[in-house]
N, CA, C and O of each residue as an XYZ file, in Angstrom:
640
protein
N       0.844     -1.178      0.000
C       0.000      0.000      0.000
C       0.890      1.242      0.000
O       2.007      1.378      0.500
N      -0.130      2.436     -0.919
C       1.318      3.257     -0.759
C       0.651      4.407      0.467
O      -0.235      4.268      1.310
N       1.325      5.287      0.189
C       0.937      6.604      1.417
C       0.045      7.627      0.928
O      -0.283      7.369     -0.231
N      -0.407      8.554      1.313
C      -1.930      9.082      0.550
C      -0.794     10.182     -0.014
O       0.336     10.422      0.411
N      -1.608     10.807     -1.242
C      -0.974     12.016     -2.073
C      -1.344     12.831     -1.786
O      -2.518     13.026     -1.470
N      -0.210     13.817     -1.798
C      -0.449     15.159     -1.419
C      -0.203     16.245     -2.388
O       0.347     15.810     -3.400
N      -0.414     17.432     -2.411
C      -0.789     17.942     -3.171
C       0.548     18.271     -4.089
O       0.428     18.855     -5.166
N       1.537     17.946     -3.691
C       2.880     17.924     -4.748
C       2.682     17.356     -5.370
O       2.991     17.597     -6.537
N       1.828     15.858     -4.903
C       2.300     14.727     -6.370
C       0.771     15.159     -6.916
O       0.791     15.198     -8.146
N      -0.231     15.415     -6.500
C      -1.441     15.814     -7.226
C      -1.014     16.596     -8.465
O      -1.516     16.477     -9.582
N       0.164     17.564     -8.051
C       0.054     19.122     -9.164
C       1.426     17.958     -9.925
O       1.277     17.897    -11.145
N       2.294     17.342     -9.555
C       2.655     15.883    -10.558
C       2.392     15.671    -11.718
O       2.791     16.009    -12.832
N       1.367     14.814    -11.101
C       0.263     13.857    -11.320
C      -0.053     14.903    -12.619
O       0.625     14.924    -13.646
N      -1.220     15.760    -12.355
C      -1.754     16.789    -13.579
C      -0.580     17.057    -14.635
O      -0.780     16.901    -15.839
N       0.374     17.375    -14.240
C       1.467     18.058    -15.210
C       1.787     17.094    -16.047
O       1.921     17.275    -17.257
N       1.936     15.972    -15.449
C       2.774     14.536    -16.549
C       1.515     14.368    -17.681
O       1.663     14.322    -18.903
N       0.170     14.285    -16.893
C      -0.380     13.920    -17.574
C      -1.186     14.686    -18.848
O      -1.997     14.289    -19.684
N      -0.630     15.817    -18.601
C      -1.075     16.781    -19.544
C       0.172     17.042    -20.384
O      -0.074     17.840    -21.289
N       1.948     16.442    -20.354
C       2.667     16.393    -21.415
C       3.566     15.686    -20.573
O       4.398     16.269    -19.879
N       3.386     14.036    -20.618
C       4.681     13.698    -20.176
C       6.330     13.953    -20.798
O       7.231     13.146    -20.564
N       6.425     14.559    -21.192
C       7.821     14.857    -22.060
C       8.469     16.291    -20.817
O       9.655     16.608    -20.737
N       7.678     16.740    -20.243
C       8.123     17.762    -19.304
C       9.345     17.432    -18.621
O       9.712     16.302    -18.299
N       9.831     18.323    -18.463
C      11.601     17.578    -17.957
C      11.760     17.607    -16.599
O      11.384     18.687    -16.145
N      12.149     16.886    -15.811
C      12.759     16.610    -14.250
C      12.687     18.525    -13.889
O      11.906     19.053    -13.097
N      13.658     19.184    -14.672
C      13.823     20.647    -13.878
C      12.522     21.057    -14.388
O      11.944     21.739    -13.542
N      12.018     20.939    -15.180
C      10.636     21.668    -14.772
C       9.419     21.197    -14.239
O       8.425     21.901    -14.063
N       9.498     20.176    -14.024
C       8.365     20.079    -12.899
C       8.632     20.551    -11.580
O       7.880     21.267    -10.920
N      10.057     19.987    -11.134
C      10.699     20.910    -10.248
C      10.153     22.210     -9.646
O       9.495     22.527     -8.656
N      10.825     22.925    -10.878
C      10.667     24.392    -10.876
C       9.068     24.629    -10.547
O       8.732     25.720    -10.088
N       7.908     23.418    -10.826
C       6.799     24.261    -11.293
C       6.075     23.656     -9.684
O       5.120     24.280     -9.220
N       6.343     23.061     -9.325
C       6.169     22.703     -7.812
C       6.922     23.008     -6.906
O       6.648     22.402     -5.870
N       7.966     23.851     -6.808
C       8.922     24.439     -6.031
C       9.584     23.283     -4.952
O       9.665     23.359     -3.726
N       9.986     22.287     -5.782
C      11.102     21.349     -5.083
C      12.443     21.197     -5.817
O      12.618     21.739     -6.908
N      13.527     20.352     -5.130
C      14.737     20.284     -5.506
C      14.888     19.442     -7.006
O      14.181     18.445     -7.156
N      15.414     19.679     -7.628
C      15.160     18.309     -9.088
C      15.380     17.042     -8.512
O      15.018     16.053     -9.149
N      16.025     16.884     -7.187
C      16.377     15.200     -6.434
C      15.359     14.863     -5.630
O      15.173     13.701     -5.268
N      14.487     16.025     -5.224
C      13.459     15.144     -4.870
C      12.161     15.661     -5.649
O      11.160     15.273     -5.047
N      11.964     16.128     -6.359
C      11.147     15.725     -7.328
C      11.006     14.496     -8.062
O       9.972     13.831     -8.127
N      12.742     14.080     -8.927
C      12.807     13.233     -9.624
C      12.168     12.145     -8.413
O      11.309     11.332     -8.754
N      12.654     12.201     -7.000
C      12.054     10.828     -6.266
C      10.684     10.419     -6.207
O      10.333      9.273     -6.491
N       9.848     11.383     -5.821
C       8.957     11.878     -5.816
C       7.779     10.942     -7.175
O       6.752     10.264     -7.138
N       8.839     11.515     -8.341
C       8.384     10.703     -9.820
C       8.312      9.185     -9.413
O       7.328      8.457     -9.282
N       9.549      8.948     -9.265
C      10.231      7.457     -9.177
C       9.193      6.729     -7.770
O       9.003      5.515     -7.843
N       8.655      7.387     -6.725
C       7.770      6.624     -5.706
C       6.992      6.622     -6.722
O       6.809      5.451     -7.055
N       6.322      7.488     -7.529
C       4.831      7.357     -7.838
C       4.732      6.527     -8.896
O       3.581      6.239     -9.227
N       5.787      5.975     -9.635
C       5.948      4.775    -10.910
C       6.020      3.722    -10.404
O       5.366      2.812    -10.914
N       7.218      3.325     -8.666
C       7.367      2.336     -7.996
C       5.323      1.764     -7.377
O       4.688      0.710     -7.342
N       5.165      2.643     -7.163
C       3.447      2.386     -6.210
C       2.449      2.290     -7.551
O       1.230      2.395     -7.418
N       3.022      2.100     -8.741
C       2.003      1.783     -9.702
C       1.029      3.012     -9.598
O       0.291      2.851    -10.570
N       0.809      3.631     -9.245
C       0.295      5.290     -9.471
C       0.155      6.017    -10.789
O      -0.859      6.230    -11.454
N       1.546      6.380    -11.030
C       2.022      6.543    -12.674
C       2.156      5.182    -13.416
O       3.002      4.410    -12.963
N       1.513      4.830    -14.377
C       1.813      3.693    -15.105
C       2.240      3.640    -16.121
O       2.195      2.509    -16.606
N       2.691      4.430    -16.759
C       3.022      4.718    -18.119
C       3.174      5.919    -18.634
O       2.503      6.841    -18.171
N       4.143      6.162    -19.761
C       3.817      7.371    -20.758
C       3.571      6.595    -22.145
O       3.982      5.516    -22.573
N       2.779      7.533    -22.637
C       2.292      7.127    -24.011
C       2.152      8.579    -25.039
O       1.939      9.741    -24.694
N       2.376      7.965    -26.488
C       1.791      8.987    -27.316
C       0.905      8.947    -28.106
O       0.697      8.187    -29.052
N       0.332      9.839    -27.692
C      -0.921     10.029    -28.881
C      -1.413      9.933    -30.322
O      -2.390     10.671    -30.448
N      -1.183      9.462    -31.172
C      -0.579      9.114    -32.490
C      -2.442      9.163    -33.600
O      -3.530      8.595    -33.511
N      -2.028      9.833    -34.194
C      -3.110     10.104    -35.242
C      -3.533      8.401    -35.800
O      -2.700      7.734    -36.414
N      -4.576      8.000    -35.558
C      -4.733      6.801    -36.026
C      -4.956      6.530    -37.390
O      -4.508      5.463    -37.809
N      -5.540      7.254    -38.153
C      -5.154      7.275    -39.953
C      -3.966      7.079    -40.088
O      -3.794      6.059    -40.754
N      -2.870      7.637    -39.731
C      -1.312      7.376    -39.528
C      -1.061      5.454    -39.475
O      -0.130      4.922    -40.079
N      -1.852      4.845    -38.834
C      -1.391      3.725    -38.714
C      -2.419      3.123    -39.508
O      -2.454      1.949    -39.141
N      -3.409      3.337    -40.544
C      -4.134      2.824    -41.349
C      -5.903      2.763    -40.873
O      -6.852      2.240    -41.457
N      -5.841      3.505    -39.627
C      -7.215      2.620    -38.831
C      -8.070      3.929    -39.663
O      -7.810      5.120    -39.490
N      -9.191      3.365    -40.638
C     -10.122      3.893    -41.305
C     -11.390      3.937    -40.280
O     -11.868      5.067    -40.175
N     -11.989      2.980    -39.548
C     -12.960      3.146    -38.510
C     -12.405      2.542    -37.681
O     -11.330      1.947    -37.744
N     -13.737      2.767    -36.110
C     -13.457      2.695    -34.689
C     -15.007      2.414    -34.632
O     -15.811      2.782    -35.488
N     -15.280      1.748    -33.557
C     -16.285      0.928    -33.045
C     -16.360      0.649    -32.007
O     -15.338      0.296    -31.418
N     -17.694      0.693    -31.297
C     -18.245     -0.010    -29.981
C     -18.866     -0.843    -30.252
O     -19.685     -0.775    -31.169
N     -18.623     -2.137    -29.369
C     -19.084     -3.130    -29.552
C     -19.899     -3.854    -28.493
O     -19.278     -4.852    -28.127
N     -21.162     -3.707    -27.811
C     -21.576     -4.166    -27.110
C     -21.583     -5.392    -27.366
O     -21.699     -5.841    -28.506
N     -21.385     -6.472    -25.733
C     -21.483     -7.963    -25.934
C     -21.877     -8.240    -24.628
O     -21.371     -7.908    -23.555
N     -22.939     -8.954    -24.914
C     -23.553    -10.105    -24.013
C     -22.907    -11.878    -24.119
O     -22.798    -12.515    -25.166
N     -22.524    -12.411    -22.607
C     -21.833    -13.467    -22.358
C     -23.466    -14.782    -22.712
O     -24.643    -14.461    -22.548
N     -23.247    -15.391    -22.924
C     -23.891    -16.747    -22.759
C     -24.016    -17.056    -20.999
O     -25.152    -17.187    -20.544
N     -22.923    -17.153    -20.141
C     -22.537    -17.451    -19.360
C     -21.654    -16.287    -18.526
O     -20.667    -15.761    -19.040
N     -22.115    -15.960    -17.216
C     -21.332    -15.037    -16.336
C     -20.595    -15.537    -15.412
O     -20.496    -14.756    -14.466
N     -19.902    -16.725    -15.241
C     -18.786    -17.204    -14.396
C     -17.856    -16.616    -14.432
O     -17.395    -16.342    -15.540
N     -17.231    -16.203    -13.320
C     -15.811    -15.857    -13.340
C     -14.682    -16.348    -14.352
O     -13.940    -15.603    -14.991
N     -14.690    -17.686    -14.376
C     -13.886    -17.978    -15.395
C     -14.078    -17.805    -16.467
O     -13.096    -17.507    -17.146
N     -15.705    -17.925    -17.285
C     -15.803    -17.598    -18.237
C     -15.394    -15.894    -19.155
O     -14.893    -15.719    -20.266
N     -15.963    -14.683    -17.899
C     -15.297    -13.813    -17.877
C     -13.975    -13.349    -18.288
O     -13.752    -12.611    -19.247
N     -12.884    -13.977    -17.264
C     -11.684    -13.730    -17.678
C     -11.196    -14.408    -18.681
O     -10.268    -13.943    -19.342
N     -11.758    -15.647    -18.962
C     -11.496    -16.291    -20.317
C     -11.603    -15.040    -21.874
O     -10.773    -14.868    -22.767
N     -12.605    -14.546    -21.714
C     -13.309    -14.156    -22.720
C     -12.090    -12.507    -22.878
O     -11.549    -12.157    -23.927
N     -11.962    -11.801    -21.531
C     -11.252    -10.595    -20.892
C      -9.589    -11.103    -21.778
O      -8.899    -10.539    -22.627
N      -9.494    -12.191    -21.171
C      -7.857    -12.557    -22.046
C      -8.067    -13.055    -23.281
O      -7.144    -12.490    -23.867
N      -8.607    -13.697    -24.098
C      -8.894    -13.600    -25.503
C      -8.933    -12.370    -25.918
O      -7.954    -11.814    -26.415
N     -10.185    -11.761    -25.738
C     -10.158    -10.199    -25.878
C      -8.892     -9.521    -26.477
O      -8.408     -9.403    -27.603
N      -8.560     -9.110    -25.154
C      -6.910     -8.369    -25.063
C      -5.975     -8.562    -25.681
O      -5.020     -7.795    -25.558
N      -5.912     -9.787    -26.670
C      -4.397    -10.633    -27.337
C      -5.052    -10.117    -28.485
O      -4.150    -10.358    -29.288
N      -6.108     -9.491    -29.295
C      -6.717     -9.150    -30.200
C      -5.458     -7.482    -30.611
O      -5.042     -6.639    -29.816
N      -5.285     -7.570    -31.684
C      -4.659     -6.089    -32.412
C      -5.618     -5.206    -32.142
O      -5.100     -4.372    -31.400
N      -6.533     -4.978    -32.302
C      -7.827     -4.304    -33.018
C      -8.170     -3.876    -31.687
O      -8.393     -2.671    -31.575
N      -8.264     -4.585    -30.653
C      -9.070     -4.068    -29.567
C      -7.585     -2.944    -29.060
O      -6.363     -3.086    -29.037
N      -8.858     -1.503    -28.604
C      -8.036     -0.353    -28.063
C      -8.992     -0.133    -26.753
O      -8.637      0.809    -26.045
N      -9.740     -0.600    -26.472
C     -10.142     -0.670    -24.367
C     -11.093     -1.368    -24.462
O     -11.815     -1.374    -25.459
N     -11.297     -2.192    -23.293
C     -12.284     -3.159    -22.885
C     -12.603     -2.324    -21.736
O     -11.939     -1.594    -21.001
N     -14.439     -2.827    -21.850
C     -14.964     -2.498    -20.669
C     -15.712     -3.408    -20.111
O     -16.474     -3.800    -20.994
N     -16.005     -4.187    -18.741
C     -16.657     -4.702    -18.466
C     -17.573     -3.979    -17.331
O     -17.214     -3.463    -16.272
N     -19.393     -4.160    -18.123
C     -19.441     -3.122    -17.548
C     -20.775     -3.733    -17.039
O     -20.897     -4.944    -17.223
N     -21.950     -2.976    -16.334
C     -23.300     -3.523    -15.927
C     -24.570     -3.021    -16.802
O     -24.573     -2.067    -17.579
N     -25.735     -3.956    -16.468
C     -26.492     -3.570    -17.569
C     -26.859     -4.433    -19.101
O     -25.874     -5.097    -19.424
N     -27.668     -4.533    -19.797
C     -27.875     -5.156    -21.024
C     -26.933     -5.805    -21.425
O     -27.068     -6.692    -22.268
N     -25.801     -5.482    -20.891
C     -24.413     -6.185    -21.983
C     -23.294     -6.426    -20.817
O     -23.101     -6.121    -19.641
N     -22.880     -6.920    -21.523
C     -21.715     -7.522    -20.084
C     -20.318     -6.560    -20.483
O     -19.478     -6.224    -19.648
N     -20.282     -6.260    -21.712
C     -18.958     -5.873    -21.691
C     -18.830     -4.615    -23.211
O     -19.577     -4.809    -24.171
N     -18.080     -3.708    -23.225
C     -18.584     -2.894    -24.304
C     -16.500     -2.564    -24.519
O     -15.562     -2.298    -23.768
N     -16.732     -2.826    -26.133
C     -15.652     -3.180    -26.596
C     -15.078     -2.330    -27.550
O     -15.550     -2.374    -28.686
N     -13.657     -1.155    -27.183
C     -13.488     -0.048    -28.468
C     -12.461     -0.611    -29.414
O     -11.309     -0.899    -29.088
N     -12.862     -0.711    -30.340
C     -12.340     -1.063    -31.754
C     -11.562     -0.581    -32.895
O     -11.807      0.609    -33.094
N     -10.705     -1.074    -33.724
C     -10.214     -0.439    -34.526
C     -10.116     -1.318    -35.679
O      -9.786     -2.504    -35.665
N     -10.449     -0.586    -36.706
C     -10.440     -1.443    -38.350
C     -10.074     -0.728    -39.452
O     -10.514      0.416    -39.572
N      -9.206     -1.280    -40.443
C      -8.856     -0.585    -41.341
C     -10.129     -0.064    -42.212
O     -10.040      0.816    -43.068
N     -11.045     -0.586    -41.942
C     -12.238     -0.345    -43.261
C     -13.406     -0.992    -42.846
O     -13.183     -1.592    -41.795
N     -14.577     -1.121    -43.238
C     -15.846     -1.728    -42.834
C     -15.878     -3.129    -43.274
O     -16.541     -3.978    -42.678
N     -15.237     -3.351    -44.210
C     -15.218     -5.126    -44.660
C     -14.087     -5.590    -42.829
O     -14.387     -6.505    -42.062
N     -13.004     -4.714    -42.668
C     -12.323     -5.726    -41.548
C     -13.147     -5.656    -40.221
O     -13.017     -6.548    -39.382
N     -13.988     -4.609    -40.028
C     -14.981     -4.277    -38.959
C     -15.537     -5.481    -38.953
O     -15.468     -6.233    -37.981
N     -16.284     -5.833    -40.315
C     -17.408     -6.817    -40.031
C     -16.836     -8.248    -39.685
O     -17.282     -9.176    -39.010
N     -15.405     -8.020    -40.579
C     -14.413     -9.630    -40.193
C     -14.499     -9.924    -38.808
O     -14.825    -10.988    -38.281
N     -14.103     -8.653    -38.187
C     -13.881     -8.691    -36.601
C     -14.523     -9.272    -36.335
O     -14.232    -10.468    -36.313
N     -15.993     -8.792    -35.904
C     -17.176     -8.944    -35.280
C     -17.331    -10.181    -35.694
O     -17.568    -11.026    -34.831
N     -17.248    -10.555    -36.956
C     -17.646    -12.256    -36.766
C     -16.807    -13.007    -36.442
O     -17.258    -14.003    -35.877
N     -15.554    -12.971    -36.568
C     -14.639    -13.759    -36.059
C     -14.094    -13.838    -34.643
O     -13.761    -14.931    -34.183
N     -14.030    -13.143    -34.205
C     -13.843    -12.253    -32.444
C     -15.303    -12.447    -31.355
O     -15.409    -12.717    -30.158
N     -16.219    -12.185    -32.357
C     -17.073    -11.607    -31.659
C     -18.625    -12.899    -31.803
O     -18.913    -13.725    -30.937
N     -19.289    -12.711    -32.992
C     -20.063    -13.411    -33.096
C     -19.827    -15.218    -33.522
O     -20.575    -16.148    -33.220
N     -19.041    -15.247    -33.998
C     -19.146    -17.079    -34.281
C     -18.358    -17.659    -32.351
O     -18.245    -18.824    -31.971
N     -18.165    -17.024    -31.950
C     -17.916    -17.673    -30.330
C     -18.997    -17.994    -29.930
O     -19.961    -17.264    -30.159
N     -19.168    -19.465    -29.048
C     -19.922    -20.214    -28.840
C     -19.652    -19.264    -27.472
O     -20.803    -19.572    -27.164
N     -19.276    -18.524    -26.525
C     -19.436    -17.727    -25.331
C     -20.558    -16.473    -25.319
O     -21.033    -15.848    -24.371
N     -20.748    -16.383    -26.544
C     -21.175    -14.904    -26.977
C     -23.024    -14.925    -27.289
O     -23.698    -15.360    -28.222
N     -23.216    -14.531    -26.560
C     -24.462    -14.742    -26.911
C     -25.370    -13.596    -27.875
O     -26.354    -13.817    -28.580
N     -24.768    -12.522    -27.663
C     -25.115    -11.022    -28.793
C     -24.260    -10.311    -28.783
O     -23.511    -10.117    -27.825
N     -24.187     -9.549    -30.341
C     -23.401     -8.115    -29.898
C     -24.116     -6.855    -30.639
O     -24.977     -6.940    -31.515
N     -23.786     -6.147    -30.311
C     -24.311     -4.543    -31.251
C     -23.116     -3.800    -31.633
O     -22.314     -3.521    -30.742
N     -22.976     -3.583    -32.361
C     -22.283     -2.471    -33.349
C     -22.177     -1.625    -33.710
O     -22.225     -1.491    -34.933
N     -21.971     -0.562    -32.892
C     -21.525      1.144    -33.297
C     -20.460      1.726    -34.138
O     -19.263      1.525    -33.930
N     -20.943      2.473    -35.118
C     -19.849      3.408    -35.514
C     -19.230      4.562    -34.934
O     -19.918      5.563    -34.735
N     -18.059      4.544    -34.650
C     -17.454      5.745    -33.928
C     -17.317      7.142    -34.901
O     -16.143      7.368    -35.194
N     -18.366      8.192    -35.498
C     -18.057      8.805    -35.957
C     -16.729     10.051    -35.180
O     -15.608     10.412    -35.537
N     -17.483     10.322    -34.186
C     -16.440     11.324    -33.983
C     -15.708     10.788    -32.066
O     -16.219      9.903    -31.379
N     -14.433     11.664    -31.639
C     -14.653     10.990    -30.127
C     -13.633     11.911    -29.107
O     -12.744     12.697    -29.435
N     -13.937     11.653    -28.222
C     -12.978     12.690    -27.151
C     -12.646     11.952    -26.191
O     -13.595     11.571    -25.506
N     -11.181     11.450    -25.750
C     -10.419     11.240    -24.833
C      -9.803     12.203    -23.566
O      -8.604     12.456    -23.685
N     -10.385     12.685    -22.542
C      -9.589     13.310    -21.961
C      -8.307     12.702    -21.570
O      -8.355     11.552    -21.134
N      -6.914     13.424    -21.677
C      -6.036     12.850    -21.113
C      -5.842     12.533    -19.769
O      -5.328     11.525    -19.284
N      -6.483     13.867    -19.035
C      -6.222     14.224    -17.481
C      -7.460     13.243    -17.108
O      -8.577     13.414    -17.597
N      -7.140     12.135    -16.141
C      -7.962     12.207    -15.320
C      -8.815     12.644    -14.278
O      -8.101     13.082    -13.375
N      -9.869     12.715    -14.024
C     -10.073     13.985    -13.009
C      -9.975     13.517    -11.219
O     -10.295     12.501    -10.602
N      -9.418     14.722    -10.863
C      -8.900     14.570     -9.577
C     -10.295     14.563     -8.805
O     -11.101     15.486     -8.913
N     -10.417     13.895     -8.340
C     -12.064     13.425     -7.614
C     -11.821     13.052     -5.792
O     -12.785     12.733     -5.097
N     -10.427     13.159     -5.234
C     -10.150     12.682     -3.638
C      -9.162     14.238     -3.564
O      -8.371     14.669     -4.402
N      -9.534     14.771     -2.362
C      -8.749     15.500     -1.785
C      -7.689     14.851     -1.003
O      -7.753     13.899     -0.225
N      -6.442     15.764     -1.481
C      -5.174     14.972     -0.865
C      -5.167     15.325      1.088
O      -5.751     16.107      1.839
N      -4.484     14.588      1.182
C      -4.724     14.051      2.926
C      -3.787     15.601      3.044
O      -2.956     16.126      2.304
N      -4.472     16.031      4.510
C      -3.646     17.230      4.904
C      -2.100     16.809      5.412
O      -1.892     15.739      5.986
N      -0.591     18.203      5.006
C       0.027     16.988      5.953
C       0.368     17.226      7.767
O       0.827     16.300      8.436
């Protein structure tokens, strides 16, 4: 378990995630600590799984993806195992860009990526509908979409 955050690593936290490329001295500078314990500071919050990553944002036409899709799916079966069965199949998929398992009509709602509407529909039947686990799915087109990067800060940090 780690220790509660305070408002250094909160104003962190926001900064990375609004351009992780920001450099050691300036986060520093922009939280008024030393660059050695800032950089630590970084390094607890990657060690406590907190920070999990940097990533870039990459124009997806760039990598060929012509459409994006939601895919609602209903299980046949809600066992745990069947679940994570279905959760790790899922995930080893190219195409899939977030799984959700979620409540409600559908067990799980699935964001997608396809070069074109013929590989969309490949997907869906091959992934999706010829599985003997699967009992329905629905099919959205993603015309347009918004990712916030920042997550939103929703816990006030512990006083110290």
């Amino acid at each position: 378990m780690h220790r509660p955050l305070d408002r250094i690593d909160f104003e962190l936290l926001a900064m990375l995630q609004n351009d992780a490329r920001r450099s050691n001295k300036e986060l520093a500078a922009a939280v008024d600590l030393a660059p050695s314990a800032c950089l630590a500071r970084v390094q607890r919050l990657r060690q406590a799984g907190i920070l999990r990553g940097f990533h870039a944002d990459v124009e997806p036409q760039a990598l060929g993806i012509g459409v994006q899709a939601m895919i609602s799916v209903r299980l046949r079966q809600h066992g745990r195992a069947k679940v994570r069965a279905f959760w790790k199949r899922l995930s080893a998929l190219k195409e899939i860009r977030a799984i959700f398992h979620v409540t409600g009509a559908h067990d799980f709602l699935v964001h997608v990526a396809a070069r074109d509407i013929a590989h969309l529909r490949d997907l869906a039947l091959d992934a999706f509908t010829n599985r003997e686990d699967v009992a329905h799915i629905e099919t959205s087109i993603v015309f347009e979409h918004f990712a916030n990067p920042i997550a939103p800060r929703l816990e006030s940090p512990e006083a110290p």
